[in-house]
One Martini backbone bead per residue (centre of mass of N, CA, C, O) as a GRO file, in nm:
protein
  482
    1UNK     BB    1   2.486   2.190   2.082
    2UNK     BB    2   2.362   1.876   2.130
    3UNK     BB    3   2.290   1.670   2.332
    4UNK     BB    4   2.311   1.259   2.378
    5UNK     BB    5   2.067   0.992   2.396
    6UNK     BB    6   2.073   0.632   2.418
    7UNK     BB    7   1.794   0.376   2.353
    8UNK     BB    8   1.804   0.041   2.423
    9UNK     BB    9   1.778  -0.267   2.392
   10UNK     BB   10   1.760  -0.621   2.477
   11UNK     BB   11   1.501  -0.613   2.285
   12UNK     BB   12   1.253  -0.609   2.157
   13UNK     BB   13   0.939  -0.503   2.273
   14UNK     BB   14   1.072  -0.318   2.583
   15UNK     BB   15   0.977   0.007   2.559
   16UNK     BB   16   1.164   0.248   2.402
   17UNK     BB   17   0.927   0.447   2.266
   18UNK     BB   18   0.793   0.517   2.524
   19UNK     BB   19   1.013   0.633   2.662
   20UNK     BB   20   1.104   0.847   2.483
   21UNK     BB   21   0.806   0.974   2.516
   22UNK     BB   22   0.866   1.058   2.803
   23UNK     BB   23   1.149   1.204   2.797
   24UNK     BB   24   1.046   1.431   2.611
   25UNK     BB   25   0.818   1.536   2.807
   26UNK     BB   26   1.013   1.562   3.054
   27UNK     BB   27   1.216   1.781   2.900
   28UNK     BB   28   1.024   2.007   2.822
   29UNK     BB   29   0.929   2.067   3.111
   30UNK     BB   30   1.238   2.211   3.164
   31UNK     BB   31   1.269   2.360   2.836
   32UNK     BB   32   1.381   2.183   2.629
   33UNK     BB   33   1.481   2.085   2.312
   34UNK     BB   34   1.324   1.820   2.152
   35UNK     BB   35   1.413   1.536   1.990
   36UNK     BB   36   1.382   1.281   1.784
   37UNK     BB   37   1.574   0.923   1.695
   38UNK     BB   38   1.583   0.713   1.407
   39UNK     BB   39   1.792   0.541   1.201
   40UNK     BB   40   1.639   0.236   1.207
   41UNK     BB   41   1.310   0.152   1.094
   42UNK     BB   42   1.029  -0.108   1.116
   43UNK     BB   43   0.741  -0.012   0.920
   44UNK     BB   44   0.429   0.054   0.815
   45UNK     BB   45   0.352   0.268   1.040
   46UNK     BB   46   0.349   0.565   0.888
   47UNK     BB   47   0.426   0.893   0.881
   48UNK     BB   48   0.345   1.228   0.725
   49UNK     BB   49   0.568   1.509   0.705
   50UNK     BB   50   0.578   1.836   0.675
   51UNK     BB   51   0.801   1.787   0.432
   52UNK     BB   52   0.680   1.525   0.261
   53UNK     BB   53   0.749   1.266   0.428
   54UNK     BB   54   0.850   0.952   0.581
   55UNK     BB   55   0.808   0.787   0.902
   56UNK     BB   56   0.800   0.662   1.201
   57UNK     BB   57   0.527   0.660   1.435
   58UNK     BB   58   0.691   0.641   1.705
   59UNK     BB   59   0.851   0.952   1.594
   60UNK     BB   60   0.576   1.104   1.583
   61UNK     BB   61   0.502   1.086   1.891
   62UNK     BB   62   0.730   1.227   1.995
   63UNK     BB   63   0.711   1.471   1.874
   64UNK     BB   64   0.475   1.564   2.044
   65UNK     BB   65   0.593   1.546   2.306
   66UNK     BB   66   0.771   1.783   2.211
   67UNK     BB   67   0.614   1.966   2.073
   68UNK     BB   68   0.647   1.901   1.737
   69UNK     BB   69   0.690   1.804   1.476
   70UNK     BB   70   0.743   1.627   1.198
   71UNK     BB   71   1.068   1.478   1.040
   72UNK     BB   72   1.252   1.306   0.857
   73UNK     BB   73   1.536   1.303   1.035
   74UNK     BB   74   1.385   1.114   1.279
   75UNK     BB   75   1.405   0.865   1.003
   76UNK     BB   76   1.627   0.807   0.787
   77UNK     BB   77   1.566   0.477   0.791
   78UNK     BB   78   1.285   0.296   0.619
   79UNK     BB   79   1.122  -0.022   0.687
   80UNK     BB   80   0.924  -0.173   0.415
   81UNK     BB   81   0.734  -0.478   0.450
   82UNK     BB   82   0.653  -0.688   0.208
   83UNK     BB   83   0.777  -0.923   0.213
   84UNK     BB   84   0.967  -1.204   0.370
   85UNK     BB   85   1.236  -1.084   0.211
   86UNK     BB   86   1.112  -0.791   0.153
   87UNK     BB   87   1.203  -0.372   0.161
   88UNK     BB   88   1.143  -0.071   0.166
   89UNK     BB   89   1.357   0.188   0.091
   90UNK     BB   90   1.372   0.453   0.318
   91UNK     BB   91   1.520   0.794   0.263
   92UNK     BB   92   1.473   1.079   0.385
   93UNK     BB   93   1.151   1.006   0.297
   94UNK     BB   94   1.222   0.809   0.074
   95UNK     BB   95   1.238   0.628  -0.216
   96UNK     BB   96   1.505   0.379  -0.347
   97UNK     BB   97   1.371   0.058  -0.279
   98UNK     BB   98   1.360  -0.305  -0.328
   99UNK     BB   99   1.519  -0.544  -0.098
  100UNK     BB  100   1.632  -0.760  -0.018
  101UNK     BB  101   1.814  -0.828   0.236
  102UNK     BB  102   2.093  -0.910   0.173
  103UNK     BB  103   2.103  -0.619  -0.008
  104UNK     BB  104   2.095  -0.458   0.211
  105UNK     BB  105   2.337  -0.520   0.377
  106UNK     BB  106   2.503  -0.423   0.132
  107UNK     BB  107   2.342  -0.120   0.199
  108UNK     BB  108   2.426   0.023   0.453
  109UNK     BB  109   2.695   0.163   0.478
  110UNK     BB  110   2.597   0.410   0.289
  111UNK     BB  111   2.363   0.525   0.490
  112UNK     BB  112   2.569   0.687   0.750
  113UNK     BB  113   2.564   0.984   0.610
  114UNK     BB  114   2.246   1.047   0.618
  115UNK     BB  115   2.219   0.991   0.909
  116UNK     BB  116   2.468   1.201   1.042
  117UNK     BB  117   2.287   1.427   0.888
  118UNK     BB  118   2.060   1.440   1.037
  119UNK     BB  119   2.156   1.426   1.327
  120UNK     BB  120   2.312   1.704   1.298
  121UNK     BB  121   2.029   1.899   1.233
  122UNK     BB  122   1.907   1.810   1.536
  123UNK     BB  123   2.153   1.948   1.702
  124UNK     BB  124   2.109   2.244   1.583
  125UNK     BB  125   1.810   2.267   1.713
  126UNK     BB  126   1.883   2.149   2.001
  127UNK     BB  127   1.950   2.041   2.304
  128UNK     BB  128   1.806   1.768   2.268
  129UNK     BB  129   1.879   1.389   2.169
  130UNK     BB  130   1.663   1.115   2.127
  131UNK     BB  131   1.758   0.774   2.102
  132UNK     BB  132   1.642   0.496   1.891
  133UNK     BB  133   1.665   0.184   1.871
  134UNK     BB  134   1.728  -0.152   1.705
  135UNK     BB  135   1.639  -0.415   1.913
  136UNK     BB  136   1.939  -0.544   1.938
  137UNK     BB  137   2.285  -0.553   2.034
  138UNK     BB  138   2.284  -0.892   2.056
  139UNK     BB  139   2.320  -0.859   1.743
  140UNK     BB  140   2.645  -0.983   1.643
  141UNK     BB  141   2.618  -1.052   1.367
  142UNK     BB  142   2.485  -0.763   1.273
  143UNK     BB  143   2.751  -0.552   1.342
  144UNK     BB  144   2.934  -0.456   1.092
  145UNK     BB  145   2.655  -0.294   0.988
  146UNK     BB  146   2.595  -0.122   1.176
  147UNK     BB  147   2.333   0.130   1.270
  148UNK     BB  148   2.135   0.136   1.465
  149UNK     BB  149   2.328   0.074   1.728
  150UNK     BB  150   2.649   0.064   1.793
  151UNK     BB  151   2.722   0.205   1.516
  152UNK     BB  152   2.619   0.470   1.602
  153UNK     BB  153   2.697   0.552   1.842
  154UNK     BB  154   2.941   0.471   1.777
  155UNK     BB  155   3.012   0.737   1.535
  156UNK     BB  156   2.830   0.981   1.760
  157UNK     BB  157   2.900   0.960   2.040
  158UNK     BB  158   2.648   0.766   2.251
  159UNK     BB  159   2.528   0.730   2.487
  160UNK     BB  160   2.400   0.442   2.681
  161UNK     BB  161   2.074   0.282   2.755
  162UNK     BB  162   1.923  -0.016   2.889
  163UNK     BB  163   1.609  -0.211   2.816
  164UNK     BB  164   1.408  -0.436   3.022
  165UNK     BB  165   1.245  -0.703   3.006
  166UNK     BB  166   1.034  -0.856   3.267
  167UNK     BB  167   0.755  -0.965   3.183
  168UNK     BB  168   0.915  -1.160   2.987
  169UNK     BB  169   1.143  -1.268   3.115
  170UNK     BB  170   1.520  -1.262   3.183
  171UNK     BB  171   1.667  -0.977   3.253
  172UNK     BB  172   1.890  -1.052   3.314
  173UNK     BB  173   2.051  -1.211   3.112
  174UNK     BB  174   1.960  -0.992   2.913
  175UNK     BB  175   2.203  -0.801   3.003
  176UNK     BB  176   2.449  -0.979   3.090
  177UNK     BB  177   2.466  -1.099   2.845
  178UNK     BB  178   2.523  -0.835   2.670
  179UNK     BB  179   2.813  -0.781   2.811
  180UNK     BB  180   2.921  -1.087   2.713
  181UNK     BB  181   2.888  -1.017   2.354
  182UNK     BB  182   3.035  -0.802   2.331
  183UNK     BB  183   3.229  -0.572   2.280
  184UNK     BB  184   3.449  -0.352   2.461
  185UNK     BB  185   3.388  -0.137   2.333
  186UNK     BB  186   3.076  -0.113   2.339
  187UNK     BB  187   2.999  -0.140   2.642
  188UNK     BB  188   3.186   0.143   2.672
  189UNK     BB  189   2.842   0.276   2.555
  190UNK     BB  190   2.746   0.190   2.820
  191UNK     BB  191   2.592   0.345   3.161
  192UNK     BB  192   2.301   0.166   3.180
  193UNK     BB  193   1.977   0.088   3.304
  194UNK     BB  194   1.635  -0.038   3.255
  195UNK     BB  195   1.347  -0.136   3.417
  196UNK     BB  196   1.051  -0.304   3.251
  197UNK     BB  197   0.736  -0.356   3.333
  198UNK     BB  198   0.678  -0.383   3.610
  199UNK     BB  199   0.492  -0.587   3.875
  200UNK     BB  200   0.422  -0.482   4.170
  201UNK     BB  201   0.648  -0.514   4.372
  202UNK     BB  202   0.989  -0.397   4.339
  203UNK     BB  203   1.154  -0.474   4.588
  204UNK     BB  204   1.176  -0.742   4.515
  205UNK     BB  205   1.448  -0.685   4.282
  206UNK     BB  206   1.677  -0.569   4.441
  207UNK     BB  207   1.878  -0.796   4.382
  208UNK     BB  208   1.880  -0.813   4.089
  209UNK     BB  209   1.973  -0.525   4.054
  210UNK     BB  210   2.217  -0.559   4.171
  211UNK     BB  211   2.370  -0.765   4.006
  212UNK     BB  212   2.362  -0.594   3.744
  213UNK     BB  213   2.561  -0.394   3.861
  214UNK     BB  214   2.790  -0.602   3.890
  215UNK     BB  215   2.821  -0.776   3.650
  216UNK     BB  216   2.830  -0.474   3.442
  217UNK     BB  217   2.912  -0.213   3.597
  218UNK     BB  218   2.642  -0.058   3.600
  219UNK     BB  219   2.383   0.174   3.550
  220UNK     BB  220   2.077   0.216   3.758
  221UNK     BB  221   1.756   0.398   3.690
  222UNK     BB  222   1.561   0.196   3.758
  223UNK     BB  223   1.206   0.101   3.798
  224UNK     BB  224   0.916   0.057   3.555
  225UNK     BB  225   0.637   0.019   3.570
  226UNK     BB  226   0.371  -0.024   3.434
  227UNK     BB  227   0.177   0.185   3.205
  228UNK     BB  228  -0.148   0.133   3.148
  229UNK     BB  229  -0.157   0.377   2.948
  230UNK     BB  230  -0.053   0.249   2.650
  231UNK     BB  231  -0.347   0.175   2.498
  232UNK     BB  232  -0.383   0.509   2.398
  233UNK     BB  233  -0.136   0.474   2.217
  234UNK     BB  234  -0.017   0.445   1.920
  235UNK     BB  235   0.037   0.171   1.781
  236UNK     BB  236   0.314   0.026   1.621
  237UNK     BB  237   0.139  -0.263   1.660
  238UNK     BB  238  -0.143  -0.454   1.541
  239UNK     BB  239  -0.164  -0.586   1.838
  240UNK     BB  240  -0.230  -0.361   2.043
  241UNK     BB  241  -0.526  -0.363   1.953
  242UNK     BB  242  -0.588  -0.654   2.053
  243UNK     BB  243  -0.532  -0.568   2.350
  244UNK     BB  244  -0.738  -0.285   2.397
  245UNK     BB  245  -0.948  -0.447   2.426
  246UNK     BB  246  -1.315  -0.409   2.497
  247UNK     BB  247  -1.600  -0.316   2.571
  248UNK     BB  248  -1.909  -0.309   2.375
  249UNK     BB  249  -2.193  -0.308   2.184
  250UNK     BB  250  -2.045  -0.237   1.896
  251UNK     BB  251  -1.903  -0.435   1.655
  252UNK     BB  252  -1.573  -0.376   1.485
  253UNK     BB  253  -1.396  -0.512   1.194
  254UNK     BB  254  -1.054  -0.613   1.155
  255UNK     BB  255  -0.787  -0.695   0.917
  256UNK     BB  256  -0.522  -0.884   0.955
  257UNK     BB  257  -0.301  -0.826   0.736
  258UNK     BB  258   0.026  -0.947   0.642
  259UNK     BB  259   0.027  -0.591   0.570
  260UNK     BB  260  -0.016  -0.386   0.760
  261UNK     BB  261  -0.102  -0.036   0.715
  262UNK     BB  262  -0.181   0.246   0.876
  263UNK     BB  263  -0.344   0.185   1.188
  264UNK     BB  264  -0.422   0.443   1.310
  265UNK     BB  265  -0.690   0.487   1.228
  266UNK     BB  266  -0.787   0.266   1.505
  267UNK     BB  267  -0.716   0.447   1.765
  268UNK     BB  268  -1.011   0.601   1.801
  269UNK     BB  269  -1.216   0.328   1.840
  270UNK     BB  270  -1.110   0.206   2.059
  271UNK     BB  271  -1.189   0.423   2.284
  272UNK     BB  272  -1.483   0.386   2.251
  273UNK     BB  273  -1.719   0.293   2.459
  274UNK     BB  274  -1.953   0.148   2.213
  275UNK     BB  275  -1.676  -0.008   2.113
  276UNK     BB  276  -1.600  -0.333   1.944
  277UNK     BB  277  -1.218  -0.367   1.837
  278UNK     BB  278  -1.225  -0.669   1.617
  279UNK     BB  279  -0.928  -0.873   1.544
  280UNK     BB  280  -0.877  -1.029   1.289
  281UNK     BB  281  -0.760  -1.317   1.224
  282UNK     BB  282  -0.584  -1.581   1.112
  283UNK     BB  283  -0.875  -1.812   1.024
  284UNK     BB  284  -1.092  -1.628   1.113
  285UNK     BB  285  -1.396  -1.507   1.168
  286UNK     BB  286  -1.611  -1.279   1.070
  287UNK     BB  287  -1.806  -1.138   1.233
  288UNK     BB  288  -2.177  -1.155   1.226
  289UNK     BB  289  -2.199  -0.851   1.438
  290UNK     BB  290  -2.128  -0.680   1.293
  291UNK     BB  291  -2.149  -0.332   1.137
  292UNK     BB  292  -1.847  -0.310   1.077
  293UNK     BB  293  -1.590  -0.347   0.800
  294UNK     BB  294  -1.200  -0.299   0.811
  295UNK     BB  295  -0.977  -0.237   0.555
  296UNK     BB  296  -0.699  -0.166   0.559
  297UNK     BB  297  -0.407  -0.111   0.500
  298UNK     BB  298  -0.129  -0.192   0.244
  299UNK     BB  299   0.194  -0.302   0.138
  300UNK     BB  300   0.012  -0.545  -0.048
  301UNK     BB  301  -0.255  -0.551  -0.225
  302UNK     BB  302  -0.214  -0.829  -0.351
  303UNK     BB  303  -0.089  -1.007  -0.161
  304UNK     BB  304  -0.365  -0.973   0.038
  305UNK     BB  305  -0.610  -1.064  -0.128
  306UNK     BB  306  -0.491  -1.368  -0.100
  307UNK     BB  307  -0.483  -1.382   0.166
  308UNK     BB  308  -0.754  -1.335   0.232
  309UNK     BB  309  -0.867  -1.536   0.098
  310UNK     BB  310  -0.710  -1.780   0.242
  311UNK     BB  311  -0.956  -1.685   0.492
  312UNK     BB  312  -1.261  -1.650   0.379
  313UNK     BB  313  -1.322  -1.345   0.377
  314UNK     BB  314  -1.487  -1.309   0.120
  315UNK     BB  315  -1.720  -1.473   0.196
  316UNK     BB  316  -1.780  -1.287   0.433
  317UNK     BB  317  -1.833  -1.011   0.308
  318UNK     BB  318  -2.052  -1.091   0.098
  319UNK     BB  319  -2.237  -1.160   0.370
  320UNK     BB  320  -2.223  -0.917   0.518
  321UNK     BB  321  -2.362  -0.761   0.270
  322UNK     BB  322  -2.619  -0.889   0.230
  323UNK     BB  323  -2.668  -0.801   0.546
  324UNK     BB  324  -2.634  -0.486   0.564
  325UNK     BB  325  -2.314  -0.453   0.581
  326UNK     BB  326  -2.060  -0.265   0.665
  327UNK     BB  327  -1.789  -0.107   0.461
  328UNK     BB  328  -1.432  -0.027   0.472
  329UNK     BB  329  -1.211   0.121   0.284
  330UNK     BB  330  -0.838   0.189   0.328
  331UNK     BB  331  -0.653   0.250   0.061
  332UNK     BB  332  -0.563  -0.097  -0.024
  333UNK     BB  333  -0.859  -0.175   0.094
  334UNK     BB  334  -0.981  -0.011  -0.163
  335UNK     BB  335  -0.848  -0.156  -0.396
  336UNK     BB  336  -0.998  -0.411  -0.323
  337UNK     BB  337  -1.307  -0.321  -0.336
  338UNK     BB  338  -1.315  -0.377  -0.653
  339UNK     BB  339  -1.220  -0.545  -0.981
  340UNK     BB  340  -0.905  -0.440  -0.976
  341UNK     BB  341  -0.509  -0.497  -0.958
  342UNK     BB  342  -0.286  -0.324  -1.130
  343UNK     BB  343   0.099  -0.441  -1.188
  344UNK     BB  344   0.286  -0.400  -1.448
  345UNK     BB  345   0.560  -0.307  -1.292
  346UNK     BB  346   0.635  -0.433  -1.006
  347UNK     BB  347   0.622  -0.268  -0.775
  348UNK     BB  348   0.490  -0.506  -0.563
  349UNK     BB  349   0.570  -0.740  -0.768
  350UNK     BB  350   0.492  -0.901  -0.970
  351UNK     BB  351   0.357  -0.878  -1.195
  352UNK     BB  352  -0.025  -0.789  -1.269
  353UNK     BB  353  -0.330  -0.972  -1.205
  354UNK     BB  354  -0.633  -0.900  -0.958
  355UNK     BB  355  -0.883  -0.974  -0.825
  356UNK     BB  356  -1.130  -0.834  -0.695
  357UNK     BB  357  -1.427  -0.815  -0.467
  358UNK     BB  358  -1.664  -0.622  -0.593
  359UNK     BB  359  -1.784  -0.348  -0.431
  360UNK     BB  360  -1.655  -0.144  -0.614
  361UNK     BB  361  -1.703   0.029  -0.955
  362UNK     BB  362  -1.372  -0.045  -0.979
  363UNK     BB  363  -1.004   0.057  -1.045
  364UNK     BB  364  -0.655  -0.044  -1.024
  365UNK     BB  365  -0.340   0.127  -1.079
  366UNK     BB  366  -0.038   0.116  -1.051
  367UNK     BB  367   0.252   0.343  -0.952
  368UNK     BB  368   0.546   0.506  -0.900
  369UNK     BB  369   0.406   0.717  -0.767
  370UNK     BB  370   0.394   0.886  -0.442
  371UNK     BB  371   0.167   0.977  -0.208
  372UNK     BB  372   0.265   1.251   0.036
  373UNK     BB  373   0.013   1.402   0.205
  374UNK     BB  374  -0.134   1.654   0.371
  375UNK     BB  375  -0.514   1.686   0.437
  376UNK     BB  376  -0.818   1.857   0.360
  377UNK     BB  377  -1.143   1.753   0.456
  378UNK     BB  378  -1.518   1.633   0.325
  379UNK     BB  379  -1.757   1.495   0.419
  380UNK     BB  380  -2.019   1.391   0.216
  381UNK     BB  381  -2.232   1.309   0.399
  382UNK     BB  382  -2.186   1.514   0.668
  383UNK     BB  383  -1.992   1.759   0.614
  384UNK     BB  384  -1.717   1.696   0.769
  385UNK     BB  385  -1.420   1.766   0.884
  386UNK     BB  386  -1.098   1.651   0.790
  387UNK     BB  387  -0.762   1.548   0.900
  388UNK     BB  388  -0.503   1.384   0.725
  389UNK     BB  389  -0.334   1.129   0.486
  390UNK     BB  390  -0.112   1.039   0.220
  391UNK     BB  391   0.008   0.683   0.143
  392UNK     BB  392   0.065   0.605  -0.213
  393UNK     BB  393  -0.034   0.397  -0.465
  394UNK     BB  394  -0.209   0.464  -0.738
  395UNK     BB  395  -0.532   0.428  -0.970
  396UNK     BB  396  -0.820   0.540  -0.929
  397UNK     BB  397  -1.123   0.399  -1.118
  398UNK     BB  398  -1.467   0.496  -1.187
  399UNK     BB  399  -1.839   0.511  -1.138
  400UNK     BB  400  -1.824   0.540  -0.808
  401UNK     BB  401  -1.692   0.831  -0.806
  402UNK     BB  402  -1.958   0.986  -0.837
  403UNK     BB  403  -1.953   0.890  -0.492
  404UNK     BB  404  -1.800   1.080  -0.293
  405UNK     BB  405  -1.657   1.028   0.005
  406UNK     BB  406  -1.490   1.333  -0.045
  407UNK     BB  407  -1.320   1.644  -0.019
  408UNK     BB  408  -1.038   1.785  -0.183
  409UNK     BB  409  -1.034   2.136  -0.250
  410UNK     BB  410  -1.302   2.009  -0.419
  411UNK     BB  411  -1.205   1.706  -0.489
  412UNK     BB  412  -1.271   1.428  -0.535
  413UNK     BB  413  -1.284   1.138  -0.302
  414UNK     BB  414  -1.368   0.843  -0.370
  415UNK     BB  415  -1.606   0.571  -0.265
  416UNK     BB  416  -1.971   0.503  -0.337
  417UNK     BB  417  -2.200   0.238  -0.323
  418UNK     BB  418  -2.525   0.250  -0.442
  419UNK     BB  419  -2.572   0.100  -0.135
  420UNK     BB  420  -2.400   0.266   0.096
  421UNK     BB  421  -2.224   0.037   0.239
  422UNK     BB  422  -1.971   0.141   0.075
  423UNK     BB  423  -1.625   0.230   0.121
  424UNK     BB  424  -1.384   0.453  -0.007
  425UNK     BB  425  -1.060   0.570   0.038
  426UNK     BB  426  -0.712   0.745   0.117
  427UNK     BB  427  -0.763   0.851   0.404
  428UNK     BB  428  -0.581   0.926   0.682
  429UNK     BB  429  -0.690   1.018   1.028
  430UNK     BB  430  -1.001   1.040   1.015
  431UNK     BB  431  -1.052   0.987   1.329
  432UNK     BB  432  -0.918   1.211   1.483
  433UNK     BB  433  -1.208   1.371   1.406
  434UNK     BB  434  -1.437   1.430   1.610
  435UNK     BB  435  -1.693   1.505   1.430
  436UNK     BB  436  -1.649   1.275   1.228
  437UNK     BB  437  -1.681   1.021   1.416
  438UNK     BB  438  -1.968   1.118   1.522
  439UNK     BB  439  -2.103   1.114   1.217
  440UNK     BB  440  -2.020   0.811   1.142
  441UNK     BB  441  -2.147   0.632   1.364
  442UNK     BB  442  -2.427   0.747   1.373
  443UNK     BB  443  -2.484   0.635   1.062
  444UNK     BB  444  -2.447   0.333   1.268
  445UNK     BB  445  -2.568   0.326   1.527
  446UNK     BB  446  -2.327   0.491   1.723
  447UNK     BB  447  -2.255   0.579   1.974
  448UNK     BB  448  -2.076   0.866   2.071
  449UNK     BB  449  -1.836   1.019   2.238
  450UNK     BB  450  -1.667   1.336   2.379
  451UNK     BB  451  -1.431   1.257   2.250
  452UNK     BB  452  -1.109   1.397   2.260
  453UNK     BB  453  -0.877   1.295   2.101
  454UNK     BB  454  -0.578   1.479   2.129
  455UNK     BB  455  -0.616   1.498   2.439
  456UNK     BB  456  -0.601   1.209   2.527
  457UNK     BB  457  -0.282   1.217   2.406
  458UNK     BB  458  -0.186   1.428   2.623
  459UNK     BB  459  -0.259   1.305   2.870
  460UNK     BB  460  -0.101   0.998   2.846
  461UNK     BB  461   0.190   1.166   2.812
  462UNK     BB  462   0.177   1.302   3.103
  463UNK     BB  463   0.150   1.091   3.232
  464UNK     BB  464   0.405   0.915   3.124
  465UNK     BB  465   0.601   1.137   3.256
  466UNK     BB  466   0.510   1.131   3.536
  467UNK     BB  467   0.615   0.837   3.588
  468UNK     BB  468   0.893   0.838   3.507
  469UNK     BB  469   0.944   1.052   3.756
  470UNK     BB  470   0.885   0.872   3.984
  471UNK     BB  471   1.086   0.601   3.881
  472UNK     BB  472   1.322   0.756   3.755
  473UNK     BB  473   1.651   0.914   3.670
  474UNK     BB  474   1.638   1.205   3.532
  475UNK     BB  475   1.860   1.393   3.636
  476UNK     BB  476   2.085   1.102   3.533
  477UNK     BB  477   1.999   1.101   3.215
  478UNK     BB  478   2.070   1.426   3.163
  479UNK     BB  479   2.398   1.373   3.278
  480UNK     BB  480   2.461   1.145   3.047
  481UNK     BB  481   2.462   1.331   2.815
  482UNK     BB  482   2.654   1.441   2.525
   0.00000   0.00000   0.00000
């Protein structure tokens, strides 16, 4: 049976799924069996898993590092926010319901049989099983019913290490903070801290870190720099693709909407040096010397034409198509580019139709069914081969699926409007495939690196393995799992 250790965070984004991706290759490299696991974590960019079934994209990361596949077991509940009070509740791997929050908090507490079910078959099949927390255990408001932080730990008895970004300002307060806001039992499952995120001397802090070991009686395990390459790595947030931005020759520009979902389709071509990567924000105007405007997916595809429109993104796409500008649609994006949207039974929101933009002489018909599954695809203007996944809802049919984005298996896939400008395709991670993205930039007169996609990406974890062995106690943190 494996031993276990759980990283929670301070706060939000203070770095846990990092770290945890860096531990998780620092034990293997010991030669250690490791699992990553995460209770319930709330993302739409989901991956989907061997099984056939969906998880947190950041535990298909750790899974890499771990140099396994990933399973659904690795993050047995996941909420994908549809609205701003309401999210699809997937267990593992499956779509259970669509719940206001308040509906949810009252069905938290069934799920933790699911959670220690998915839980236990990871400690039987590894060495060891590093857990990540959700947002922060100060949030005691939210402790009776706590599955993801506190509540997990002292039900599978997971001793807890806490992590505080520096970066951010206020690390002390975060950390003391946090043991003087605890019940006694929760506290005495924390067993030390981690100071992330170090910009500069690390001895400045030293006072500082004795304080924080003095006031909470925890141990200390290191002081850990920024990551440099942290912006190589699929980021969780469509926020970190905005912050990767670097100079390029040629921009492509993507639509931050509302519920933007499985954006790491664009993480292949930020790495490019060619291009720049631009993240069209709300209210933002879509760059006039744009080459590619692409729409990603969407967790809520009829809500977000709205959104879209309300940012006058729509007259700006068809004066981008009007001046020869290319267009890709995305799962979502695809749908959108059609000519209408509806959801008869209200699976994504009240019942309806919108107009589509028109771009595509398509339309789409949502249905309760979902597109699960990883497949292999040849793309049709340039023959090239790629390895994607399927992650949807809806029914697309029309005039233009005559000519067809892709091949999977030999059937048609996507579609492609009368003056090649436009496409639309079903397919996720399909620019991860280096032949296939150096022949589709190509095609856009735009240069591609002979750079190898998922080399870049353990190339990464490894500096990540790396830098984490040089600053933290690794040793000591592997002797505190239980």
């Amino acid at each position: 049976m494996a031993r276990a250790l759980m990283i929670q965070g301070a706060g939000s984004d203070v770095g846990k799924s990092l770290i945890v991706a860096g531990l998780a290759r620092a034990a293997k490299r010991r030669g250690l069996r490791v699992r990553p696991f995460k209770p319930q974590n709330m993302s739409n960019n989901a991956a989907v898993t061997t099984d056939g079934g969906e998880i947190g994209r950041a535990q298909a990361l750790q899974a890499l590092a771990a140099g396994i596949d990933s399973h659904t077991d690795m993050n047995p509940v996941l909420l994908k926010p549809e609205t701003d009070v309401g999210a699809q509740v997937i267990v593992q791997g499956r779509r259970i319901a669509t719940l206001r929050a308040r509906d949810y908090a009252r069905l938290k507490p069934s799920l933790m049989p699911a959670i220690v079910e998915s839980f236990g078959r990871l400690k039987q099949e590894a060495d060891l099983v590093l857990v990540e927390g959700a947002g922060s255990p100060a949030e005691v408001n939210l402790r009776a019913n706590d599955i993801a932080n506190m509540g997990f730990a002292r039900r599978a008895d997971v001793p807890v290490v806490l992590v505080g970004d520096i970066d951010r300002g206020g690390v002390i307060a975060q950390i003391v903070g946090i043991k003087a806001v605890l019940e006694p039992d929760d506290a005495t499952m924390i067993s030390g801290f981690i100071i992330n995120k170090f910009r500069g001397d690390p001895t400045l802090f030293d006072d500082g870190y004795r304080l924080i070991e003095e006031r909470t009686a925890w141990r200390g395990f290191g002081v850990l720099p920024y990551f440099g390459r942290a912006s190589e790595l699929p980021a969780e947030d469509a926020l970190g693709l905005a912050e990767a931005r670097k100079p390029g020759r040629t921009k492509i520009a993507f639509l931050a909407l509302s519920r933007i979902a499985n954006f790491d389709d664009l993480d292949p071509l930020k790495l490019e040096p060619e291009v720049d990567l631009v993240m069209v924000r709300p209210g933002e105007a879509i760059p006039g010397d744009a080459k590619l405007v692409i729409l990603p997916g969407a967790k809520s595809t009829r809500g977000d034409l709205d959104f879209l429109r309300a940012q006058g993104w729509d007259v700006d796409l068809l004066a981008h198509h009007r001046r020869g500008g290319h267009v890709l649609g995305i799962c979502g994006g695809y749908q959108m580019l059609g000519k209408s949207v509806a959801d008869p039974e209200g699976i994504e929101g009240p019942a309806g139709e919108t107009p589509g933009l028109g771009l595509l002489d398509v339309t789409t018909v949502m249905t309760p069914e979902k597109a699960l599954t990883r497949v292999k695809a040849v793309h049709a203007a340039t023959g090239q081969g790629l390895e994607a996944y399927e992650i949807h809802i809806g029914r697309t049919e029309g005039p233009d699926l005559a000519r067809p984005f892709s091949f999977v298996g030999g059937a048609p896939e996507g579609a492609v409007s009368a003056d090649g400008l436009v496409h639309g395709t079903y397919l996720h991670g399909l620019f991860t495939a280096d032949a296939f993205r150096r022949a589709f930039l190509a095609g856009l007169g735009i240069g591609a690196s002979g750079e190898q996609y998922r080399a870049r990406i353990e190339s990464a974890l490894d500096a990540l393995a790396d830098h984490i062995e040089r600053h933290l106690d690794i040793d000591g943190l592997l002797r505190l799992a239980r």
